[in-house]
ZADO-1210 file (C-alpha; in nm, 4 decimals, padded with zeros to 6 digits):
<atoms>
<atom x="-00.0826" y="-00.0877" z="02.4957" code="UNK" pos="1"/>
<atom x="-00.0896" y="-00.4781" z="02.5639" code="UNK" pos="2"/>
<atom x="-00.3995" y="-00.6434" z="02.5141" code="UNK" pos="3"/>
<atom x="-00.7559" y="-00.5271" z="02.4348" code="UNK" pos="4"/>
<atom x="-01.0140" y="-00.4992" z="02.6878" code="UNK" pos="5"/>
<atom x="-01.2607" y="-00.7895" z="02.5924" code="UNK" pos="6"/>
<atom x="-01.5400" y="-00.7051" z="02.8060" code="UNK" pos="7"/>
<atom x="-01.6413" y="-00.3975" z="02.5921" code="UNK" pos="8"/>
<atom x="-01.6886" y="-00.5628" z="02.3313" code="UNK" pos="9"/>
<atom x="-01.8410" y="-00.8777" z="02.4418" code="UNK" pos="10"/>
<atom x="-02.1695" y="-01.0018" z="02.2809" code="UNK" pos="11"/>
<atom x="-02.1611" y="-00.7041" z="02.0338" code="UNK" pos="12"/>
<atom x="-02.0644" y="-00.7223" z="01.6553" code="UNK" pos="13"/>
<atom x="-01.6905" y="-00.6925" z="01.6294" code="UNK" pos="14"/>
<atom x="-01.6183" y="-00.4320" z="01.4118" code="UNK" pos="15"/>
<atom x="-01.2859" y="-00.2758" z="01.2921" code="UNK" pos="16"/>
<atom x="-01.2426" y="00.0289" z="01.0675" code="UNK" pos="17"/>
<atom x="-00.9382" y="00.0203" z="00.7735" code="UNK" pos="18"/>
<atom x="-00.8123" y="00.2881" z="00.6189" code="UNK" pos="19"/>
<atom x="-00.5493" y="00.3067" z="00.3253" code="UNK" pos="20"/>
<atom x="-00.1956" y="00.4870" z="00.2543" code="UNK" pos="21"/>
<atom x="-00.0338" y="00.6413" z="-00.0456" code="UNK" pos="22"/>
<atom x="-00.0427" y="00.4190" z="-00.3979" code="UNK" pos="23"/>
<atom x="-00.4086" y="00.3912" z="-00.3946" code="UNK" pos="24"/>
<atom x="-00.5163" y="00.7137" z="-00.5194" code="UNK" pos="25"/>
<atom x="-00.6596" y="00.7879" z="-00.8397" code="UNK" pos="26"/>
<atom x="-00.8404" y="01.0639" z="-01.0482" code="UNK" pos="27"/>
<atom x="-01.2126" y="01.0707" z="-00.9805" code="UNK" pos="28"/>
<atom x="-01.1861" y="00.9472" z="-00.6544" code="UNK" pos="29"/>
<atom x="-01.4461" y="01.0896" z="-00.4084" code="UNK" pos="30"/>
<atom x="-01.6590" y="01.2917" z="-00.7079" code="UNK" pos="31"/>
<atom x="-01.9405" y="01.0909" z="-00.6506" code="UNK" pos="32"/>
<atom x="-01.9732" y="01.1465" z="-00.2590" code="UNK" pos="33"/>
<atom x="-01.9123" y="01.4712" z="-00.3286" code="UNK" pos="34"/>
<atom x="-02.2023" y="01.5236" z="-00.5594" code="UNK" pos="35"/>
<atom x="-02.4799" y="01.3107" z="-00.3455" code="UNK" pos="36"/>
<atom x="-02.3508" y="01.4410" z="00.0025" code="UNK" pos="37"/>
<atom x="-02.3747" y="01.7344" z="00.1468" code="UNK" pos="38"/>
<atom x="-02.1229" y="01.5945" z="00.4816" code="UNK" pos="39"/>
<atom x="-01.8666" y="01.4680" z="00.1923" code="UNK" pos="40"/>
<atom x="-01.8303" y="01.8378" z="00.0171" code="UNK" pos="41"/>
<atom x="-01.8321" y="01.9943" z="00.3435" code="UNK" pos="42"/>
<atom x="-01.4535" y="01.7955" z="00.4330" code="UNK" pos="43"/>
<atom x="-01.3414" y="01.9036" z="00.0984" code="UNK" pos="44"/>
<atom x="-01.4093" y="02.2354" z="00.1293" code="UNK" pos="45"/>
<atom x="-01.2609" y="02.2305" z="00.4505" code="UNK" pos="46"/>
<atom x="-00.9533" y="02.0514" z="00.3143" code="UNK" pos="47"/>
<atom x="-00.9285" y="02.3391" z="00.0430" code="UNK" pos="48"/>
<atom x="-00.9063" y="02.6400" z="00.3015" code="UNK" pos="49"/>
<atom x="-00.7120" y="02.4398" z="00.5683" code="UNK" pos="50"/>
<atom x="-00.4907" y="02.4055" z="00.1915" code="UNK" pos="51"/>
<atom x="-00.4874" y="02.6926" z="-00.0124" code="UNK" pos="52"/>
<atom x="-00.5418" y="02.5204" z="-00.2725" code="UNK" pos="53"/>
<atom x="-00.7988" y="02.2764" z="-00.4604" code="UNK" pos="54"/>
<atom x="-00.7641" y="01.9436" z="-00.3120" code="UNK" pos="55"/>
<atom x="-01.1428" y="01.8553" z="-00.4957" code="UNK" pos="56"/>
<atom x="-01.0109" y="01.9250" z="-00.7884" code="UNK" pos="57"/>
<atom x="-00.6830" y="01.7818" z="-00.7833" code="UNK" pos="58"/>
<atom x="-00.9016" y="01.4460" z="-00.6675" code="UNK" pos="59"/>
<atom x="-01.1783" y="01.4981" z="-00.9148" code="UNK" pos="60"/>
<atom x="-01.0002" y="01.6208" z="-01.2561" code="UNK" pos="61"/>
<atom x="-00.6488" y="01.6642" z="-01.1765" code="UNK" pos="62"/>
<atom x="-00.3626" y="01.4686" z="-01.3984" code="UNK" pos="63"/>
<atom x="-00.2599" y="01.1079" z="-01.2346" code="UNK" pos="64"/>
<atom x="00.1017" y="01.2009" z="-01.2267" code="UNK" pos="65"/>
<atom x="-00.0022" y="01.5124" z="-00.9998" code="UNK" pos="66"/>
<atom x="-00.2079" y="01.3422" z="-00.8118" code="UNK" pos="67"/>
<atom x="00.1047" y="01.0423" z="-00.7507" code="UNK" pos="68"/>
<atom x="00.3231" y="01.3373" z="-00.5577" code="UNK" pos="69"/>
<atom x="00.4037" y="01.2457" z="-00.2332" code="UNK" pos="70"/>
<atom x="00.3120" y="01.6001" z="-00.1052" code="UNK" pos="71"/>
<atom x="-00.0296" y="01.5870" z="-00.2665" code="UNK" pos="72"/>
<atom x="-00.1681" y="01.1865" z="-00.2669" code="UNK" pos="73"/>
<atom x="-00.1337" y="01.1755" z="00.1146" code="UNK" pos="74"/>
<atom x="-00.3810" y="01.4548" z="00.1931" code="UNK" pos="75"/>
<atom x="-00.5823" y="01.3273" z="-00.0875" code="UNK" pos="76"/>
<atom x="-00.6151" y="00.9848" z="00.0142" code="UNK" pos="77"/>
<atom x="-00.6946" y="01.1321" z="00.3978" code="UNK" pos="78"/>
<atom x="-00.9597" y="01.3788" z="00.2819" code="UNK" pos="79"/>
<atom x="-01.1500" y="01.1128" z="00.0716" code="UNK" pos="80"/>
<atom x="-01.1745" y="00.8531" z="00.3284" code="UNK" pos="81"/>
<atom x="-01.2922" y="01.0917" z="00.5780" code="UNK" pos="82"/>
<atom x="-01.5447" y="01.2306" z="00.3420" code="UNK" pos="83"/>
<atom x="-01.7027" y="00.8621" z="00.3423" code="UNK" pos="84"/>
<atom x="-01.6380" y="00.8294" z="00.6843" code="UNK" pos="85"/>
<atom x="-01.8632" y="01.1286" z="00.7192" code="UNK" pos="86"/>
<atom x="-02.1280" y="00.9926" z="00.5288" code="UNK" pos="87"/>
<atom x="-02.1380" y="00.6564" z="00.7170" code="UNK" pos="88"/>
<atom x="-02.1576" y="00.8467" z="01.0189" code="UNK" pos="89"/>
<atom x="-02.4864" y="00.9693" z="00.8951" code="UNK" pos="90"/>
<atom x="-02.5772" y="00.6457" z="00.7857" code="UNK" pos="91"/>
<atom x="-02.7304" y="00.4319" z="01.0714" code="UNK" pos="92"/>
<atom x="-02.6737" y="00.0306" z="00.9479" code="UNK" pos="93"/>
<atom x="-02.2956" y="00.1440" z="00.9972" code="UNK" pos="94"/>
<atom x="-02.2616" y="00.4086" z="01.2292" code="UNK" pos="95"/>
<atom x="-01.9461" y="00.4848" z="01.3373" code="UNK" pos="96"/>
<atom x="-02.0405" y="00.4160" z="01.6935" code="UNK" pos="97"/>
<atom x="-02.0533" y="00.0377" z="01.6323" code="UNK" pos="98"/>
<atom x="-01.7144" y="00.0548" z="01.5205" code="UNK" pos="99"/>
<atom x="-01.4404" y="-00.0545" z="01.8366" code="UNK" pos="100"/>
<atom x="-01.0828" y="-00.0625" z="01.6337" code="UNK" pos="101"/>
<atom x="-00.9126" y="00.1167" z="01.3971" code="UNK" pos="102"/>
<atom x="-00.6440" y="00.0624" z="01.1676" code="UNK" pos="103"/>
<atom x="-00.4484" y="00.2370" z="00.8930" code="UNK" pos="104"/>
<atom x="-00.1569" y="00.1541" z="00.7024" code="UNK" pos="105"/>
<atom x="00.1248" y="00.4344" z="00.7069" code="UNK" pos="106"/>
<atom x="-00.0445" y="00.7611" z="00.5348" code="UNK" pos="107"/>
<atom x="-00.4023" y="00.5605" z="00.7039" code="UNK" pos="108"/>
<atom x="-00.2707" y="00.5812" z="01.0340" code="UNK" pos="109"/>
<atom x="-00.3351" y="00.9577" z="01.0908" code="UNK" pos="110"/>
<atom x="-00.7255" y="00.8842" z="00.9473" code="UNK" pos="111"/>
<atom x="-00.7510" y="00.6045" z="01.1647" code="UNK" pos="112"/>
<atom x="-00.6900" y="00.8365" z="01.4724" code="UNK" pos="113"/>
<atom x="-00.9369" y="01.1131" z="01.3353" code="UNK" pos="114"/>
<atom x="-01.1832" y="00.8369" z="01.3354" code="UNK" pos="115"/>
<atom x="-01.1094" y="00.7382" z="01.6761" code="UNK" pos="116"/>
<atom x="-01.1313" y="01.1107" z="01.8103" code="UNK" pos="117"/>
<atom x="-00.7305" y="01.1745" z="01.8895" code="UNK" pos="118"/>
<atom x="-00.6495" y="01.4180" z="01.6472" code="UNK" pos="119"/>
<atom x="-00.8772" y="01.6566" z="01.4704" code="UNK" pos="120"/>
<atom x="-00.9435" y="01.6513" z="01.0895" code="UNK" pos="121"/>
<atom x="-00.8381" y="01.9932" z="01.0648" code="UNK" pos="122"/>
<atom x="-00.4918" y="01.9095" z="01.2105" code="UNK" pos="123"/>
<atom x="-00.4990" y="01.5821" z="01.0461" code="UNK" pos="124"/>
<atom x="-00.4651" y="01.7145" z="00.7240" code="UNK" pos="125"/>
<atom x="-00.2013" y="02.0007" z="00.8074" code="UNK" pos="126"/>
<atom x="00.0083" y="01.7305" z="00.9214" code="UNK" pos="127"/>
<atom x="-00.0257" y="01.4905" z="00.6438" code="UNK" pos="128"/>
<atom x="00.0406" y="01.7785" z="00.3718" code="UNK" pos="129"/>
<atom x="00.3749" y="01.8724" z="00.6032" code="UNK" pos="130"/>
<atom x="00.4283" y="01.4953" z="00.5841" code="UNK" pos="131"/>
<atom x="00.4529" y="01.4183" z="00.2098" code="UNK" pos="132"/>
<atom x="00.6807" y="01.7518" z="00.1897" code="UNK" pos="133"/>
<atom x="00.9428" y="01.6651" z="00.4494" code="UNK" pos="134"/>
<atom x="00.8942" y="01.3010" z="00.2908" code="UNK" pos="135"/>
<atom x="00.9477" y="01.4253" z="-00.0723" code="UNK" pos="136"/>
<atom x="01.2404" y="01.6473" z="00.0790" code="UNK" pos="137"/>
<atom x="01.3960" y="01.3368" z="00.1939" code="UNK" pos="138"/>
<atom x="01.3729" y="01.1286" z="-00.1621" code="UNK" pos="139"/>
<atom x="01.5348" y="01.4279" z="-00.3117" code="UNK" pos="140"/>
<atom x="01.8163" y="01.4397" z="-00.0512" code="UNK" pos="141"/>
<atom x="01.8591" y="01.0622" z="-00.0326" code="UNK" pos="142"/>
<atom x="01.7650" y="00.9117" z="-00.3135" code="UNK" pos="143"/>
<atom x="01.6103" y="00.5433" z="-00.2898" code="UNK" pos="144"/>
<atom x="01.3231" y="00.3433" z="-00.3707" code="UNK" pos="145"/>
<atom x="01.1002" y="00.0087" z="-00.2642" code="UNK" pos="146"/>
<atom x="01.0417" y="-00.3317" z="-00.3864" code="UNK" pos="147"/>
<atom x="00.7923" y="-00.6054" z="-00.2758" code="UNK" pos="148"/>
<atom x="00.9179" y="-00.9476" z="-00.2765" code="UNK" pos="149"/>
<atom x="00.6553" y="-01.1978" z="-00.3142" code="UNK" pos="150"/>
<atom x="00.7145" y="-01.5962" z="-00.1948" code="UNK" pos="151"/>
<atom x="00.9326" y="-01.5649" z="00.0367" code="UNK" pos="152"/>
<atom x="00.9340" y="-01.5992" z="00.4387" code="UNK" pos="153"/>
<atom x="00.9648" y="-01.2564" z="00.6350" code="UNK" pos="154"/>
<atom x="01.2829" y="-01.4148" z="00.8359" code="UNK" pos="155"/>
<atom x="01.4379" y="-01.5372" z="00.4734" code="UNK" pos="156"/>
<atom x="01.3531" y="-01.1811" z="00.3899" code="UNK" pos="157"/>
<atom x="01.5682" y="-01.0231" z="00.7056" code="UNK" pos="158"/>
<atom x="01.8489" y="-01.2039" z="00.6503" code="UNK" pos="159"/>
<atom x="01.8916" y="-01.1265" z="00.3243" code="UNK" pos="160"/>
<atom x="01.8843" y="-00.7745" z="00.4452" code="UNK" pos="161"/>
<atom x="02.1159" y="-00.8542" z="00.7219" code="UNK" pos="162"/>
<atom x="02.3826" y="-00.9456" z="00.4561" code="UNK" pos="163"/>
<atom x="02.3556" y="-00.6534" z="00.2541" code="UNK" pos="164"/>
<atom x="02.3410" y="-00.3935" z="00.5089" code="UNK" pos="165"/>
<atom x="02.7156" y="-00.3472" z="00.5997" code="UNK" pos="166"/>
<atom x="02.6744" y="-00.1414" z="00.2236" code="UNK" pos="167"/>
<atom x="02.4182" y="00.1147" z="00.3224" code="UNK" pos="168"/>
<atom x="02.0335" y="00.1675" z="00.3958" code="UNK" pos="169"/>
<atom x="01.8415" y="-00.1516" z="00.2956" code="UNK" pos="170"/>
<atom x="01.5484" y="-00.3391" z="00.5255" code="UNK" pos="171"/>
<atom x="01.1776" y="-00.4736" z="00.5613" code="UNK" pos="172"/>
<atom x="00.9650" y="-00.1814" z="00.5223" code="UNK" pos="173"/>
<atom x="00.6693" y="-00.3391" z="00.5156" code="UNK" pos="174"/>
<atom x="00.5097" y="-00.6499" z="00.6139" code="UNK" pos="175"/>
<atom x="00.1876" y="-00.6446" z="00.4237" code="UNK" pos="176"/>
<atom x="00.0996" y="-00.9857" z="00.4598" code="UNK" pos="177"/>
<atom x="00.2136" y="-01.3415" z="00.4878" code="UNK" pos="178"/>
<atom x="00.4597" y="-01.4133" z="00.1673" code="UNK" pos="179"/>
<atom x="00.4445" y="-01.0415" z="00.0751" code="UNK" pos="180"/>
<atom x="00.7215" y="-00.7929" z="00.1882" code="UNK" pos="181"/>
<atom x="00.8608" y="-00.5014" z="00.0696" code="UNK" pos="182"/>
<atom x="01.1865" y="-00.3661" z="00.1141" code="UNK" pos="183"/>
<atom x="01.3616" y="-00.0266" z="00.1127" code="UNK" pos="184"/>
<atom x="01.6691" y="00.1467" z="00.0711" code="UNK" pos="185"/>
<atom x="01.9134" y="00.2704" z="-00.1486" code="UNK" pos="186"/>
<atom x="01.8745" y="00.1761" z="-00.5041" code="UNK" pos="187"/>
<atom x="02.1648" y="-00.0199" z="-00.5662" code="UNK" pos="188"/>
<atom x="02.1154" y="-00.2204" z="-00.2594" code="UNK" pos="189"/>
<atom x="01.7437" y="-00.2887" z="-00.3920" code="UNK" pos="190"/>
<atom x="01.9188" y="-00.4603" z="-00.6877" code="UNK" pos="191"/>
<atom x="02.1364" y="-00.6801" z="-00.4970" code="UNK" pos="192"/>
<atom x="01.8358" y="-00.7962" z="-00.2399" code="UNK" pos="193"/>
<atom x="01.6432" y="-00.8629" z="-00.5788" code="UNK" pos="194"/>
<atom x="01.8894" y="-01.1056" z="-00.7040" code="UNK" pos="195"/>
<atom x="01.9116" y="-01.3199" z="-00.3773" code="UNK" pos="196"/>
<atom x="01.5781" y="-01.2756" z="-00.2801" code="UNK" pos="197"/>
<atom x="01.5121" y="-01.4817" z="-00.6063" code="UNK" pos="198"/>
<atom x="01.8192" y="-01.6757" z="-00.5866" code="UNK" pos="199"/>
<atom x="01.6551" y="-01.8017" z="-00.2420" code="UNK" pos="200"/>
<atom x="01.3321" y="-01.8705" z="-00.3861" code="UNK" pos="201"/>
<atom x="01.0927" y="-01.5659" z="-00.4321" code="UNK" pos="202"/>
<atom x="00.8134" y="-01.6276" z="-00.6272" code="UNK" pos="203"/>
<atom x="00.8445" y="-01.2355" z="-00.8055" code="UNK" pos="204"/>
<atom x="00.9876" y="-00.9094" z="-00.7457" code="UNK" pos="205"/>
<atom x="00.8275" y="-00.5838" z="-00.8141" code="UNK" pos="206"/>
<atom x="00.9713" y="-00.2606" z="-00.8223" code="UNK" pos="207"/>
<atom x="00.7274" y="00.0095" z="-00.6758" code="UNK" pos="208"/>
<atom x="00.6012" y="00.3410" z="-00.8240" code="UNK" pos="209"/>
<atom x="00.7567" y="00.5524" z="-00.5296" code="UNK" pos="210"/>
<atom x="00.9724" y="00.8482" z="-00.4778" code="UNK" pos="211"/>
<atom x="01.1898" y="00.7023" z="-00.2438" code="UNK" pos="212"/>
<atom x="01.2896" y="00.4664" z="00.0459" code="UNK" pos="213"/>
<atom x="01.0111" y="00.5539" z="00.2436" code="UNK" pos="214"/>
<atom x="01.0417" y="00.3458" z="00.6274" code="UNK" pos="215"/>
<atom x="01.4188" y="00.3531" z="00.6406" code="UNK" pos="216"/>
<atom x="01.6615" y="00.5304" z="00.7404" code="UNK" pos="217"/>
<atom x="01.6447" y="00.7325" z="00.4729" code="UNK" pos="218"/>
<atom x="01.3740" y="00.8752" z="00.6292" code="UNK" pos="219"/>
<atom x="01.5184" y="00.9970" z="00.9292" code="UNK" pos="220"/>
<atom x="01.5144" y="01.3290" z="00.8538" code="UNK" pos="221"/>
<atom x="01.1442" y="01.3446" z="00.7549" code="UNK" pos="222"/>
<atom x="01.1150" y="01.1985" z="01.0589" code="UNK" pos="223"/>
<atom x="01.2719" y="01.4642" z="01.2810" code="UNK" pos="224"/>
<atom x="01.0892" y="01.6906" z="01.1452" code="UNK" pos="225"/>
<atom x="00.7590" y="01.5563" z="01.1743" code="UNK" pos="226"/>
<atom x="00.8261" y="01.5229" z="01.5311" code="UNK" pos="227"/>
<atom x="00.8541" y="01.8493" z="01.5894" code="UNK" pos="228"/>
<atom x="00.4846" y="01.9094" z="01.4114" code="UNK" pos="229"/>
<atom x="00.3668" y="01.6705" z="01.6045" code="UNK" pos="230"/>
<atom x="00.4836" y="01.8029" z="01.9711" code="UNK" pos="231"/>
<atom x="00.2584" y="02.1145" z="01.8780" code="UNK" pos="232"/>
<atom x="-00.0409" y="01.9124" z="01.7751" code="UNK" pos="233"/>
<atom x="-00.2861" y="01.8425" z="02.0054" code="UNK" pos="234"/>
<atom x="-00.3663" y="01.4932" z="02.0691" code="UNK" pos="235"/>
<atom x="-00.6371" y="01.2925" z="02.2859" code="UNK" pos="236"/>
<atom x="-00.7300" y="00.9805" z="02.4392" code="UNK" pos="237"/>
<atom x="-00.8694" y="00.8142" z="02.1620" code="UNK" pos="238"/>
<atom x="-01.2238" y="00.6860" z="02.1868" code="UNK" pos="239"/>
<atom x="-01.1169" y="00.3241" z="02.0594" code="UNK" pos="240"/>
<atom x="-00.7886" y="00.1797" z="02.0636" code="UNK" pos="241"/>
<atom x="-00.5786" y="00.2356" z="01.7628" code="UNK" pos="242"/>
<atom x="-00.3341" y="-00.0156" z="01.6340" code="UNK" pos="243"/>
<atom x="00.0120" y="00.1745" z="01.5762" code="UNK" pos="244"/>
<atom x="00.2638" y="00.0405" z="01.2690" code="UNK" pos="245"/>
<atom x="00.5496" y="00.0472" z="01.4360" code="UNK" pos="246"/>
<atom x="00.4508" y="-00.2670" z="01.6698" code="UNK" pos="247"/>
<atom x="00.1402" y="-00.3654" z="01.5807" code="UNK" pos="248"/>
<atom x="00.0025" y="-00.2486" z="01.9431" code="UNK" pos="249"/>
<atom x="-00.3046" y="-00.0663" z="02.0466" code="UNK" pos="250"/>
<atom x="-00.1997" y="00.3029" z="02.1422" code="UNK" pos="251"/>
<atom x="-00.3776" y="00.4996" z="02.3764" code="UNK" pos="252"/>
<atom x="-00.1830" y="00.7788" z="02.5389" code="UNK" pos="253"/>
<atom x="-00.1289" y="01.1344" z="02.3717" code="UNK" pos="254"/>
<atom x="00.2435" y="01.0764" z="02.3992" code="UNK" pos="255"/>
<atom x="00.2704" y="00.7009" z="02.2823" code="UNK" pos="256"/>
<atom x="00.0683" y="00.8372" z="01.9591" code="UNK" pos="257"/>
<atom x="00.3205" y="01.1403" z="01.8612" code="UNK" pos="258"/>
<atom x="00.6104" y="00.8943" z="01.9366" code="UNK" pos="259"/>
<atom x="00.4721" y="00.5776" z="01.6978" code="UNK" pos="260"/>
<atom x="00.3257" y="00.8266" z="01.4418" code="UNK" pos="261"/>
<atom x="00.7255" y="01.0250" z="01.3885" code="UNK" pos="262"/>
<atom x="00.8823" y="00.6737" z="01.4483" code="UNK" pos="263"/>
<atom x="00.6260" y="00.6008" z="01.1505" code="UNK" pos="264"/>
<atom x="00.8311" y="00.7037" z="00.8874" code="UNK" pos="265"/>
<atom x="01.1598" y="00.5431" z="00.9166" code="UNK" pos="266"/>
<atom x="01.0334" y="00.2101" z="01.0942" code="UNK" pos="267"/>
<atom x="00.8853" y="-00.0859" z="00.9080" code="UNK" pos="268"/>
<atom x="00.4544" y="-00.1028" z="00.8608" code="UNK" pos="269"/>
<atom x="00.3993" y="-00.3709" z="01.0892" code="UNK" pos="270"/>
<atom x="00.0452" y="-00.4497" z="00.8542" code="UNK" pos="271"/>
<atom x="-00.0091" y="-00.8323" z="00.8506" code="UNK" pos="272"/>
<atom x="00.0595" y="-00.8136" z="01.2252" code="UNK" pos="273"/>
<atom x="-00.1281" y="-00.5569" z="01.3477" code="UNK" pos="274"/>
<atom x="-00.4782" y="-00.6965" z="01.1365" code="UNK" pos="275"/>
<atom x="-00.3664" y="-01.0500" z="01.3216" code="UNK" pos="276"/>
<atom x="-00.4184" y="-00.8758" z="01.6871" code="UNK" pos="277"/>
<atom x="-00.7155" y="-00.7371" z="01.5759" code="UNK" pos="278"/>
<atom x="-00.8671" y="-01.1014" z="01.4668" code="UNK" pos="279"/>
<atom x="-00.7217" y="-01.2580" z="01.7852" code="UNK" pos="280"/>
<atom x="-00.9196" y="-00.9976" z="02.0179" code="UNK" pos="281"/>
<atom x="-01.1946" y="-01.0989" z="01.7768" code="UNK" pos="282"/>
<atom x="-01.2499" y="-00.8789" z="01.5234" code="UNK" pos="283"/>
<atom x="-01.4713" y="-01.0247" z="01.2694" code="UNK" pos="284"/>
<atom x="-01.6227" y="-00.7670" z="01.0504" code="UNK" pos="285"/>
<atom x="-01.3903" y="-00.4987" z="00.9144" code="UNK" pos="286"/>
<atom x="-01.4683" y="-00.2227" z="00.6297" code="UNK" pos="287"/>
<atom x="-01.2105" y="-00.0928" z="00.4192" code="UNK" pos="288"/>
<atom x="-01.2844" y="00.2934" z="00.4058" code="UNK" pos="289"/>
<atom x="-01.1146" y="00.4836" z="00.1365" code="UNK" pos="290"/>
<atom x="-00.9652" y="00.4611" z="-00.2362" code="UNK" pos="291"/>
<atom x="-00.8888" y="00.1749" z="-00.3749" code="UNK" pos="292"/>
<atom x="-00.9188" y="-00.2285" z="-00.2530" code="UNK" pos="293"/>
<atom x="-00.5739" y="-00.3046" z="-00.1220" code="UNK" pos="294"/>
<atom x="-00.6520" y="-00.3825" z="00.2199" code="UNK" pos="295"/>
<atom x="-00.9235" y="-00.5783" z="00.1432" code="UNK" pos="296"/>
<atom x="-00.6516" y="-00.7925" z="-00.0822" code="UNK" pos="297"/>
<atom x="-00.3863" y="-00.7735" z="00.2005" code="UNK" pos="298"/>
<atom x="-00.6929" y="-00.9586" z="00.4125" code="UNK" pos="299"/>
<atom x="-00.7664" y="-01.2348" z="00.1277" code="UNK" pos="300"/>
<atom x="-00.3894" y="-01.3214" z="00.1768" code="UNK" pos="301"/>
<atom x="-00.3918" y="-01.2622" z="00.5885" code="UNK" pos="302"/>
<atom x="-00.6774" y="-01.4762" z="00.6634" code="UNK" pos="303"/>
<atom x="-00.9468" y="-01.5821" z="00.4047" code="UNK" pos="304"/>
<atom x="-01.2142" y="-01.6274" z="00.6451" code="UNK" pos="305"/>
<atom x="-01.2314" y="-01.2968" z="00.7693" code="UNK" pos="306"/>
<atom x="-01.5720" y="-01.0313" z="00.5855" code="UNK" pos="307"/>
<atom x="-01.3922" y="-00.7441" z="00.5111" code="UNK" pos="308"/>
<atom x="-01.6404" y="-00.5039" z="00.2846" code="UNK" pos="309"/>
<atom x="-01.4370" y="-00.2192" z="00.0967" code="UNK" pos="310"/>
<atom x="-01.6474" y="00.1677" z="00.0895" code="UNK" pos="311"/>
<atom x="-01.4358" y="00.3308" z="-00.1777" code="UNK" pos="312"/>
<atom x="-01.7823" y="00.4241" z="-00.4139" code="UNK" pos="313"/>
<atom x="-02.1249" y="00.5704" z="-00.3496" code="UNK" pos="314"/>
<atom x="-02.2295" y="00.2271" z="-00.5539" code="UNK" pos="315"/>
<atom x="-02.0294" y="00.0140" z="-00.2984" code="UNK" pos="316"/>
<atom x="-02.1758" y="00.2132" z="00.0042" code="UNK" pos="317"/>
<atom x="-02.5501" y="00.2054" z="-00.1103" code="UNK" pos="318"/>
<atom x="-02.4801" y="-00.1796" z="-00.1835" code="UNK" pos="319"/>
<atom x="-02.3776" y="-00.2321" z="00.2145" code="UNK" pos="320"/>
<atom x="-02.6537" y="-00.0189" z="00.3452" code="UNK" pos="321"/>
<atom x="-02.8854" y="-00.2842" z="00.1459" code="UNK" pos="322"/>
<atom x="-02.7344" y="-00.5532" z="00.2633" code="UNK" pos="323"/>
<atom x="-02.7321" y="-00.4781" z="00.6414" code="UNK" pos="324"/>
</atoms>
């Protein structure tokens, strides 16, 4: 963990890979790599068998609300930025070789470490499909749900928390960026942080399309179970650090990964941090590889300055390969 090693990147292009979680998926996604790539059909077609069932289609024509289950959007979301990934990989202005840092938030995690070569795709998605079911299991055990407060100061933010909690399951779930937090917990707990968060001064509070309080407690026994998975799943040394959620630290060991990614789902997303480590080690060019543009939003609100490029479409990844 710690620090990153600065002399291996030194005098070379500082690049950092991104990959998004569940909320970002949407019909149509990943049709047109599959169509103009050969390397993108061959992931989906391995998705389907690893399956046993049509992921493609599900992505391609399937109905939105299908598409939304917890069970179903998280190997989804995997599958489609790995696709890409596969594509870049072939694509030599941004080879996956001049990448030295990856990232994902929650779901993106597990397609961050693919990328870096500590878990195979093939297990990858086994796990993630295991992981929206024990996740979905959980919501309809404990019932709960998530809402991002906007305006407000993470510590105002934990307090606020810290008050309520004596009544059940409530805390920061994720810290997406500076100003922007969402909470989780039990649903009439959500109520009562949205009426102080305000009272104190939050600019808005949204409630969240989700099934349920996922990185709390309420997760614990998703979590449990997940750990088990994970003890049979083998995992390497990755070939460039990954940052973990939990702490926003580079992980390198086999063991420190199956620990952060079962901790994962009932500890906060440590986002805004773990994206400032990677600028302070000197990160300077990240890609956003997946569905959707919501890290590249969460980095407009982290730090401005920073060239993030997002690779959701076969339009958006021709228009990079021009421009390098």
């Amino acid at each position: 963990m710690g620090g990153f090693n600065h002399s291996m990147v030194e005098g070379m292009r500082k690049t950092a890979f991104l990959f998004p979680g569940q909320g970002t998926q949407y019909v149509g996604m990943g049709k047109d790599y599959y169509t103009h790539f050969k390397e993108a059909r061959e992931r989906f077609n391995q998705a389907n068998e690893i399956l046993g069932f049509d992921l493609a289609a599900l992505c391609f024509h399937g109905k939105q609300e299908e598409l939304n289950k917890t069970s179903l959007c998280q190997p989804a979301i995997l599958v489609n930025s790995l696709a890409i990934l596969e594509v870049l990989k072939g694509n030599s202005s941004i080879r996956s070789d001049t990448c030295f840092a990856a990232a994902g938030l929650s779901l993106g995690e597990y397609t961050a470490h693919v990328a870096a070569g500590s878990m195979t795709f093939q297990d990858a998605v086994r796990l993630v499909y295991k992981r929206g079911m024990f996740m979905q299991e959980a919501c309809n055990a404990n019932p709960g749900g998530m809402v991002s407060i906007i305006g407000l100061e993470d510590k105002k933010i934990e307090q606020i928390c810290e008050e309520i909690r004596p009544l059940g399951v409530i805390c920061a779930a994720n810290y997406n960026s500076p100003g922007q937090v969402v909470i989780s917990g039990e649903k009439a707990l959500l109520e009562k942080v949205s009426v102080l968060a305000k009272e104190r001064g939050a600019r808005t509070v949204v409630p969240l399309k989700v099934d349920g309080a996922f990185h709390s407690d309420l997760m614990i026994p998703a979590s449990d179970k997940l750990s088990n998975e994970l003890e049979s799943t083998p995992i390497s040394k990755p070939k460039i650090p990954v940052v973990a959620n939990i702490h926003a630290q580079y992980v390198r060991e086999p063991c420190e990964i199956k620990t952060s990614l079962a901790k994962q789902l009932n500890s906060p997303v440590r986002w805004h941090q773990s994206i400032s480590l990677l600028i302070q080690d000197g990160f300077n060019q990240f890609y956003e590889i997946g569905p959707g543009k919501t890290l590249s939003g969460l980095m407009k609100r982290i730090d401005p300055a920073q060239k993030i490029k997002n690779i959701d479409t076969v339009e958006a990844f021709e228009n990079i390969v021009k421009s390098n």
